[in-house]
N, C-alpha and C positions, 0 to 999 in steps of 0.2 A: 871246781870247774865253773867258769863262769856265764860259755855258752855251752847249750845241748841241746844236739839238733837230735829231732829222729822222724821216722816217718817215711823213708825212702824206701825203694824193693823193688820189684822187677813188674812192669805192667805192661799192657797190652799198646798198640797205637791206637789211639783215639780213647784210651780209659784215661779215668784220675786219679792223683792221689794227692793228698794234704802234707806238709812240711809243719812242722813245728821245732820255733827253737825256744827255749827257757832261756831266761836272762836273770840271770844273781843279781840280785837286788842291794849286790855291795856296788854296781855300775852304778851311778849317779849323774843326773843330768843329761842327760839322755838325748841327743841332738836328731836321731836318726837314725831309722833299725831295717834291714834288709838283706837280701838274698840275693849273694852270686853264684857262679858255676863255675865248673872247668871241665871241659871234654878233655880227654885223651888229645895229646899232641897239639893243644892251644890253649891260650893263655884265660887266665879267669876271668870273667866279662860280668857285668854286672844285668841282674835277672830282673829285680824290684827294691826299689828304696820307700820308706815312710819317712817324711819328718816329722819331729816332735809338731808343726807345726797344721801336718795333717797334709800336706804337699806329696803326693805318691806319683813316682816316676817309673815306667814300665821301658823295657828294653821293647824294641820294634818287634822283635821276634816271637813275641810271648804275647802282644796287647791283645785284650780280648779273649788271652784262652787264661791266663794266672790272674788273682787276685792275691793281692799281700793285705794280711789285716792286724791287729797290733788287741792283744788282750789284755790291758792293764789291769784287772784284775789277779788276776794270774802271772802278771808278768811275762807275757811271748808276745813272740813274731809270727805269724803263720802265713803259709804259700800254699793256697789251694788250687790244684794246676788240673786245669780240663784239657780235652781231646789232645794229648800228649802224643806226641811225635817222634819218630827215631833220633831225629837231633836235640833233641830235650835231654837225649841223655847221658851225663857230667856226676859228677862229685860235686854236689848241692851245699854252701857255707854260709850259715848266717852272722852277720856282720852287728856291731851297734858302733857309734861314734857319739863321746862327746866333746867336750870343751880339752880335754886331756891325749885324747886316740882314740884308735878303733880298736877293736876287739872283734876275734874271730871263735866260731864254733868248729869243730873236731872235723865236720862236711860228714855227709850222708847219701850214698850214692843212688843214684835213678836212672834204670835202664828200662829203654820203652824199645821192648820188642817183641814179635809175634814169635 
C-alpha cells in the first residue's frame, strides 16, 4: 500500500478531527501531497494541496477552519479540520503527485453529525 489514510469517524458539528495519510517512501520526488473529498452524489473536489515547494492552497469552503501540514519525518500528509460542518461530510482521499503521477489513498470517511 502506498497511501494510508486513517483518522476519519463520525463527529459532532463544530468538533475536530485530524486526517492522516502515510506515504511509502518507494514515492519519490514528490511534487505535491493533499487532501480531496467526495460527498455522496458529486464529484471529488479538492480540500488542500502542499507543494513540495511549501505553496498550500485551501479550497474556499474549508479556509480558516482546515490546516494541511506535511511530516517529513515520518513521511505524512495531515488535515486537521476544525469547527466541522454537515457538509464537510465526504470520503476524505489523500493524493501525492510527482514528476511520473498521482497516487491516491484507500479515502477515509467523515460524517459531521449531531
Amino acid at each position: 500500500v502506498q497511501l494510508q489514510a486513517s483518522g476519519g469517524g463520525l463527529v459532532q458539528p463544530g468538533g475536530s478531527l485530524r486526517l492522516s495519510c502515510a506515504v511509502s517512501r518507494s514515492i519519490s520526488n514528490i511534487n505535491a501531497m493533499g487532501w480531496y473529498r467526495q460527498a455522496p452524489g458529486k464529484q471529488r473536489e479538492l480540500v488542500a494541496v502542499k507543494s513540495s515547494g511549501g505553496t498550500t492552497t485551501y479550497a474556499d469552503s474549508v479556509k480558516g477552519r482546515f490546516i494541511i501540514s506535511r511530516d517529513n519525518a515520518v513521511n505524512t500528509v495531515n488535515l486537521q479540520m476544525n469547527s466541522l460542518k454537515s457538509e464537510d461530510t465526504a470520503v476524505y482521499y489523500c493524493n501525492v503527485k510527482n514528476a511520473w503521477g498521482g497516487y491516491w489513498g484507500q479515502g477515509t470517511l467523515v460524517t459531521v453529525s449531531s
